[in-house]
C-alpha positions as a Markdown table, in Angstrom:
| # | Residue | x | y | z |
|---|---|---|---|---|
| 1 | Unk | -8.2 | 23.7 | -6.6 |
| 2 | Unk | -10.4 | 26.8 | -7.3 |
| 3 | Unk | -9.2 | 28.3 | -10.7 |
| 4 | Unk | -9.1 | 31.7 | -8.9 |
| 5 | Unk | -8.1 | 33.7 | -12.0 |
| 6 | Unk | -10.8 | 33.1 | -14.8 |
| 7 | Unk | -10.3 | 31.6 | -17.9 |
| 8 | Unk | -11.8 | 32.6 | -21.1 |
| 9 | Unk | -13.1 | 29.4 | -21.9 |
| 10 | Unk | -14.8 | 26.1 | -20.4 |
| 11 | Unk | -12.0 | 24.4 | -21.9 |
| 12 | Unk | -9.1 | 26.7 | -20.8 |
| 13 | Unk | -10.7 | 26.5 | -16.9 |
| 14 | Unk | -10.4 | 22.0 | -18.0 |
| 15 | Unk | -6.8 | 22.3 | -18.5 |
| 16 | Unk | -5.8 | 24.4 | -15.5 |
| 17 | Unk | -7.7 | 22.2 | -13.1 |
| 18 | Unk | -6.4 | 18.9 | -14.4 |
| 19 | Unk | -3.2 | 20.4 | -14.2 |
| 20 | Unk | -3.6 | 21.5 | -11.0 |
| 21 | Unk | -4.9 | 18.1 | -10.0 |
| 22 | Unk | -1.9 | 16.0 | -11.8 |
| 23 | Unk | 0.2 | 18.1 | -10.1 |
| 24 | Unk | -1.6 | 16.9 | -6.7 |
| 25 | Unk | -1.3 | 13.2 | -7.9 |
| 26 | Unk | 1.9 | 12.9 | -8.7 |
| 27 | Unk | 2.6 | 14.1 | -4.9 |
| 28 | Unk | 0.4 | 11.5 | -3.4 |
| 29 | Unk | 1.7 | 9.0 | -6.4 |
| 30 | Unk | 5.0 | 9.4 | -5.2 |
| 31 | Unk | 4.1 | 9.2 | -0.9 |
| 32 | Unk | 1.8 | 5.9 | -2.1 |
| 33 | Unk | 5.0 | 4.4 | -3.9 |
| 34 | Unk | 8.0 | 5.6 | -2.0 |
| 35 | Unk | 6.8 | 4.8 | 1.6 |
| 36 | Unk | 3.4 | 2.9 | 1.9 |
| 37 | Unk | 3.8 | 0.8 | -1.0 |
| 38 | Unk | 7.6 | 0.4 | -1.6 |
| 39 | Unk | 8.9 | -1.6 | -4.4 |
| 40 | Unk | 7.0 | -4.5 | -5.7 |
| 41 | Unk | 4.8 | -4.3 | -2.7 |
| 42 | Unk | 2.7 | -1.8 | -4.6 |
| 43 | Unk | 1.6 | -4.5 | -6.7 |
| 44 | Unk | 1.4 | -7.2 | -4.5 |
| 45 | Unk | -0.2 | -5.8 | -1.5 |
| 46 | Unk | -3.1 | -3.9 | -3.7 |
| 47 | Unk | -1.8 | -0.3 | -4.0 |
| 48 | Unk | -2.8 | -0.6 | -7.6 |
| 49 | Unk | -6.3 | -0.9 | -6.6 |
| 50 | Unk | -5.9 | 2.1 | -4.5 |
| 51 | Unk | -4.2 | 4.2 | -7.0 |
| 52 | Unk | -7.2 | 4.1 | -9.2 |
| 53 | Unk | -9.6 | 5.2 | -6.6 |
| 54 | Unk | -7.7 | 8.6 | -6.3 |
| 55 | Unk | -7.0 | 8.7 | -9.8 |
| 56 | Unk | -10.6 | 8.5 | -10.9 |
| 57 | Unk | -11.5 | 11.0 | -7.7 |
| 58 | Unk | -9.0 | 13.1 | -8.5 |
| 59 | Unk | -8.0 | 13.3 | -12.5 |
| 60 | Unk | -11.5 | 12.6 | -13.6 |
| 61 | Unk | -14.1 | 13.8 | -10.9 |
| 62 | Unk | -13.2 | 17.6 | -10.2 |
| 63 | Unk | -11.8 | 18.7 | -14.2 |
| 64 | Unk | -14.7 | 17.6 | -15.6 |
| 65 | Unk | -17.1 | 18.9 | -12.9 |
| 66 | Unk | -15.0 | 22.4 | -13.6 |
| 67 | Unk | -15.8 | 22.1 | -17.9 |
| 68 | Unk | -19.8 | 21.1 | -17.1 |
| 69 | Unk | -20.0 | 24.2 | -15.1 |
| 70 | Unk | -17.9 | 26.9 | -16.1 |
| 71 | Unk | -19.4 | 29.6 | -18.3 |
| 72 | Unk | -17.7 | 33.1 | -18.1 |
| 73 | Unk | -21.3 | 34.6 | -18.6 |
| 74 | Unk | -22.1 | 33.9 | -15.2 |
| 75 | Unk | -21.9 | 36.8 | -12.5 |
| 76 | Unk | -18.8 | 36.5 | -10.9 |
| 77 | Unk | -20.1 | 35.5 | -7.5 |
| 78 | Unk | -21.9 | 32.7 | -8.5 |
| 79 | Unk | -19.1 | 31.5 | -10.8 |
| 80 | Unk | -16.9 | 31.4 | -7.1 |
| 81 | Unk | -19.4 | 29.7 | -5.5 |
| 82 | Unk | -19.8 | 26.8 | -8.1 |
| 83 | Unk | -16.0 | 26.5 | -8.8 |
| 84 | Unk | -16.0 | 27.1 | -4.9 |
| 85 | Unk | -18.5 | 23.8 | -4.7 |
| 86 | Unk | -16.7 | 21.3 | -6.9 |
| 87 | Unk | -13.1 | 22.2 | -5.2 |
| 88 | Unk | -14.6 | 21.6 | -1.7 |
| 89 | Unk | -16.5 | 18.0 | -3.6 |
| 90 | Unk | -13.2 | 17.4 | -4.8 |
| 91 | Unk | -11.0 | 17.4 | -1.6 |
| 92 | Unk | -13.8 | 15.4 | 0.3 |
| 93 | Unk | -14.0 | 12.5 | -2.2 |
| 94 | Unk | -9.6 | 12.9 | -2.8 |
| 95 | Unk | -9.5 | 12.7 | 1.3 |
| 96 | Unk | -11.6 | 9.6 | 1.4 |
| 97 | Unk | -9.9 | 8.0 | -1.4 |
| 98 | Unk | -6.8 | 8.4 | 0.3 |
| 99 | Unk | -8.0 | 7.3 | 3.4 |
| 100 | Unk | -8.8 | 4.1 | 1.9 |
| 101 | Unk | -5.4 | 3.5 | 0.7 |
| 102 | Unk | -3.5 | 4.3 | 3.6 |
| 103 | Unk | -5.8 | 2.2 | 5.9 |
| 104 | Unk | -4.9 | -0.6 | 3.6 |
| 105 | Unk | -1.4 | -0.5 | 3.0 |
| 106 | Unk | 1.0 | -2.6 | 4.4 |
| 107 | Unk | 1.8 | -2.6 | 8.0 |
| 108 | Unk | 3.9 | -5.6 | 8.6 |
| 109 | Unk | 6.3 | -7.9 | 6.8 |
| 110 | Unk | 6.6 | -10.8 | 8.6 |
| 111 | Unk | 9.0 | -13.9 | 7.4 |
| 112 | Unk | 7.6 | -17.5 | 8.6 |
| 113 | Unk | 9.8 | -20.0 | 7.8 |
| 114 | Unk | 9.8 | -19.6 | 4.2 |
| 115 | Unk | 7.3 | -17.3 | 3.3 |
| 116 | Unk | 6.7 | -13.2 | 4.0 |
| 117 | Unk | 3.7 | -12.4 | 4.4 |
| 118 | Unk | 2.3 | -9.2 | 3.9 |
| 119 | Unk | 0.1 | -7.5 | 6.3 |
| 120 | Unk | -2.3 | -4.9 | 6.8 |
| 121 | Unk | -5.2 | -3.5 | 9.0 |
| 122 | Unk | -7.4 | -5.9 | 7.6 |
| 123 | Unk | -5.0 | -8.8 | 8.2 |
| 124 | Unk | -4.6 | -8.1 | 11.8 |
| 125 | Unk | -8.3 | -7.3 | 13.0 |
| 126 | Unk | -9.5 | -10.4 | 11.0 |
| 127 | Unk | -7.3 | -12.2 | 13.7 |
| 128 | Unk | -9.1 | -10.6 | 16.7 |
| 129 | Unk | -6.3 | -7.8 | 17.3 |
| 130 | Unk | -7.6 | -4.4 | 18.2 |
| 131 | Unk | -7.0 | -1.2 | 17.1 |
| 132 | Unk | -5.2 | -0.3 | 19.7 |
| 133 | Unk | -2.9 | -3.1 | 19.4 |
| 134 | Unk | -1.7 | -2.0 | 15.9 |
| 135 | Unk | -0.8 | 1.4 | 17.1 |
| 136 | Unk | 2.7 | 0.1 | 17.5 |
| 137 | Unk | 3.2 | -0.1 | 13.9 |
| 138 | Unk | 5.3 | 3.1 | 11.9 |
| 139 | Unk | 2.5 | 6.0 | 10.2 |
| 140 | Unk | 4.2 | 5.6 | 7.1 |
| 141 | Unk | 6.5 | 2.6 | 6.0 |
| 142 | Unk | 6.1 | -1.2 | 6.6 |
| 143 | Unk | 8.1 | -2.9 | 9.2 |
| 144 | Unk | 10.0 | -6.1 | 8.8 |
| 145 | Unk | 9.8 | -9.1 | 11.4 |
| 146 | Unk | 10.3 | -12.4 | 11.4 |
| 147 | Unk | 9.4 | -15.5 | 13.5 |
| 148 | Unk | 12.1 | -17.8 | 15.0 |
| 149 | Unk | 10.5 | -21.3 | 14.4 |
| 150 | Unk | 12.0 | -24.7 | 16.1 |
| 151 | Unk | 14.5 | -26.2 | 13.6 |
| 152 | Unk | 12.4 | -29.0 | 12.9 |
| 153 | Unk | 9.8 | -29.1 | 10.7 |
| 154 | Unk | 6.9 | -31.3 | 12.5 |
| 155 | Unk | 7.1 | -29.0 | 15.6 |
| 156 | Unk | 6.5 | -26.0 | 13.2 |
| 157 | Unk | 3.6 | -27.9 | 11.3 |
| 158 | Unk | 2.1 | -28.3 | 14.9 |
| 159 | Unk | 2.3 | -24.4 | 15.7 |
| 160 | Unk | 1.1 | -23.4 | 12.0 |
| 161 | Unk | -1.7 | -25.9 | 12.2 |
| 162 | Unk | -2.8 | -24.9 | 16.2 |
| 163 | Unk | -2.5 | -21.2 | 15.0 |
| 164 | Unk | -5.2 | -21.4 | 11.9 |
| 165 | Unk | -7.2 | -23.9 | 14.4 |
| 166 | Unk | -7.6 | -20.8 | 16.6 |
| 167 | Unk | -7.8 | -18.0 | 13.7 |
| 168 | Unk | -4.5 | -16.6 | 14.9 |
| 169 | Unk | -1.9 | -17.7 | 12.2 |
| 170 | Unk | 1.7 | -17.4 | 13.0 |
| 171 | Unk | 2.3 | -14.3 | 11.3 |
| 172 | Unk | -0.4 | -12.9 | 13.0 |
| 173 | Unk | 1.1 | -13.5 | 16.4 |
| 174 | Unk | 2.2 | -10.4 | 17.8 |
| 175 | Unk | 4.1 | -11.5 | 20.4 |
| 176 | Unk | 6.5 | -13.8 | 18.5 |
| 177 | Unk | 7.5 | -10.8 | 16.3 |
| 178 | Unk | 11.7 | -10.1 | 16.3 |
| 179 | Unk | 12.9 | -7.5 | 14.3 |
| 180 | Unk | 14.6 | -8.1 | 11.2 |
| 181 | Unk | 17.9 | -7.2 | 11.4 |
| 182 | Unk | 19.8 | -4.7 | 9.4 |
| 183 | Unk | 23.4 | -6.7 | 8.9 |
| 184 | Unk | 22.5 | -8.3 | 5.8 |
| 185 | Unk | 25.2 | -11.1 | 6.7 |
| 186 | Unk | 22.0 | -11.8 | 9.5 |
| 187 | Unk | 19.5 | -11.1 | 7.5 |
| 188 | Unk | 20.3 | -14.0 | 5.2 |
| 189 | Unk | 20.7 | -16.8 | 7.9 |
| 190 | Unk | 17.1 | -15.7 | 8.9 |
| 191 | Unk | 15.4 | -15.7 | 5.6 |
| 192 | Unk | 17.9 | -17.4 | 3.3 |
| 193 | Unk | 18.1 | -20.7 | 4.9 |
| 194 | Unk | 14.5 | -22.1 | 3.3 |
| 195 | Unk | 15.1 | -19.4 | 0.2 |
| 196 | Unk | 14.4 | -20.8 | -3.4 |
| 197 | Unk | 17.8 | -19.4 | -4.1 |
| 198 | Unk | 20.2 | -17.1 | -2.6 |
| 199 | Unk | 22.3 | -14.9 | -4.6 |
| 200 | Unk | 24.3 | -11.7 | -4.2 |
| 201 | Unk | 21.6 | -9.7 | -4.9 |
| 202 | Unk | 18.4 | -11.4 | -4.6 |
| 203 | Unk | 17.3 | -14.1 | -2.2 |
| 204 | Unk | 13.9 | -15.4 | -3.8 |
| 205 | Unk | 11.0 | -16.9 | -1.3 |
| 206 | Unk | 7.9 | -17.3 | -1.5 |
| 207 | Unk | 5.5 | -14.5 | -0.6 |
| 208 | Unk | 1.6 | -13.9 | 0.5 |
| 209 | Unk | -0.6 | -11.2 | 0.8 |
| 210 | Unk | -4.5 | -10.5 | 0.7 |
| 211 | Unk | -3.8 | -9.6 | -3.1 |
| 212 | Unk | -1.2 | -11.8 | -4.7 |
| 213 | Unk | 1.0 | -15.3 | -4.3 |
| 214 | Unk | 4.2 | -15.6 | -5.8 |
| 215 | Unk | 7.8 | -15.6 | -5.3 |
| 216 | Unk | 9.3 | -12.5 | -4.9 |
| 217 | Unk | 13.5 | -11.0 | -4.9 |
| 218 | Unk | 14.4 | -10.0 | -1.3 |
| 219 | Unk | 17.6 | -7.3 | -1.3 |
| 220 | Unk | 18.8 | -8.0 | 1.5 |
| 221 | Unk | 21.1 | -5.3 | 1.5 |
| 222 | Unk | 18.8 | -2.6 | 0.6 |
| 223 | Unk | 15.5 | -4.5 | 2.5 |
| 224 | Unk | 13.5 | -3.8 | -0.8 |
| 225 | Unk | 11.2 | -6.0 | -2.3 |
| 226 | Unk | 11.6 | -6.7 | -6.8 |
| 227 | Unk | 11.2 | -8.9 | -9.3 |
| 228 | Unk | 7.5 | -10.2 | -7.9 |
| 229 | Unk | 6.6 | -13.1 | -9.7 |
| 230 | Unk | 2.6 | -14.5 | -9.5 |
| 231 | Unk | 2.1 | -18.2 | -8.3 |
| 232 | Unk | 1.0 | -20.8 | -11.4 |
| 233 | Unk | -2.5 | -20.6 | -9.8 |
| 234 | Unk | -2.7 | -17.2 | -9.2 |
| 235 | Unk | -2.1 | -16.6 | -13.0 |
């Protein structure tokens, strides 16, 4: 981030580091939206809220440091060393930025009867699960579970209610967790039977996170979240 090769004005020195920094952005823009926050889950699970964090650190922050303190009159060594300053300022407030967001995003997506919930760190070690317990979960994308229930509906009311009795909700339950399967023909028998609708396309249920409430569009197909749609009291 050090503009190595000096500009001949404050202005000129603004431009290239903002550039440079967009160009930085749009990398961890894309790593935030194609793999921690896929799909609608970047609105719904709060990667929004990160996004701003490393925009403000890293858009805002080092440019404008760069145009307060740039000034070609300065001897050259003292000119690296401020430039030198703000880059290493920069990267420490971009790094905990990012930190923040990947320790938030999404680590689970976990279908209870007719609901996916959407989980991260924070979900999990609010139930009493350790750190070490959520190693098991992929560095980079969310994985999809789902909980087979009994088929009727008082003896799942019982295991939903007993769960928040003991702060361990359902979808918190670790050892209930299958894997989602990746025949979409199974897919839909497991989250298409208490579905709003079921379509070619889209099978729309109801989801939850620590964010939003709505109802969202499942591709089955494609296991890609779209079409995210807030609840009436969440609006």
């Amino acid at each position: 981030m050090v503009i190595v090769h000096f500009a001949g004005s404050r202005w000129r020195a603004f431009f290239i580091h903002l550039l440079i920094s967009l160009a930085i952005f749009i990398v961890l823009l894309a790593i935030i939206c194609l793999w921690w926050y896929p799909g609608a889950l970047f609105e719904i699970a709060g990667g929004w809220q990160g996004v701003r964090i490393v925009a403000a650190v890293d858009l805002v922050l080092g440019p404008l440091l760069t145009l307060v303190v740039y000034d070609m009159r300065k001897p050259a060594m003292e000119l690296v060393r401020d430039l030198g300053v703000i880059a290493l300022l920069q990267f420490s407030c971009l790094s905990a930025g990012v930190y923040v967001v990947y320790q938030a995003r999404p680590l689970a997506l976990v279908h209870v009867f007719d609901t996916f919930h959407v989980l991260n760190r924070a979900s999990y070690l609010q139930a009493g699960l350790s750190s070490e317990e959520l190693m098991r979960f992929k560095v980079f994308s969310p994985e999809y579970f789902y909980i087979d229930l009994p088929a009727e509906k008082t003896e799942f009311l019982e295991l939903h209610v007993k769960g928040m009795l003991d702060g361990r909700p359902l979808q918190t339950q670790l050892e209930r967790y299958k894997t989602l399967p990746v025949v979409a023909g199974q897919v839909e028998r497991i989250v298409g039977r208490n579905a709003h609708s079921v379509g070619p396309g889209c099978i729309r249920l109801d989801i939850e996170s620590a964010y939003e409430t709505g109802t969202i569009c499942f591709d089955k197909a494609r296991r890609f979240f779209f079409d995210f749609r807030k609840s009436d009291a969440a609006t």
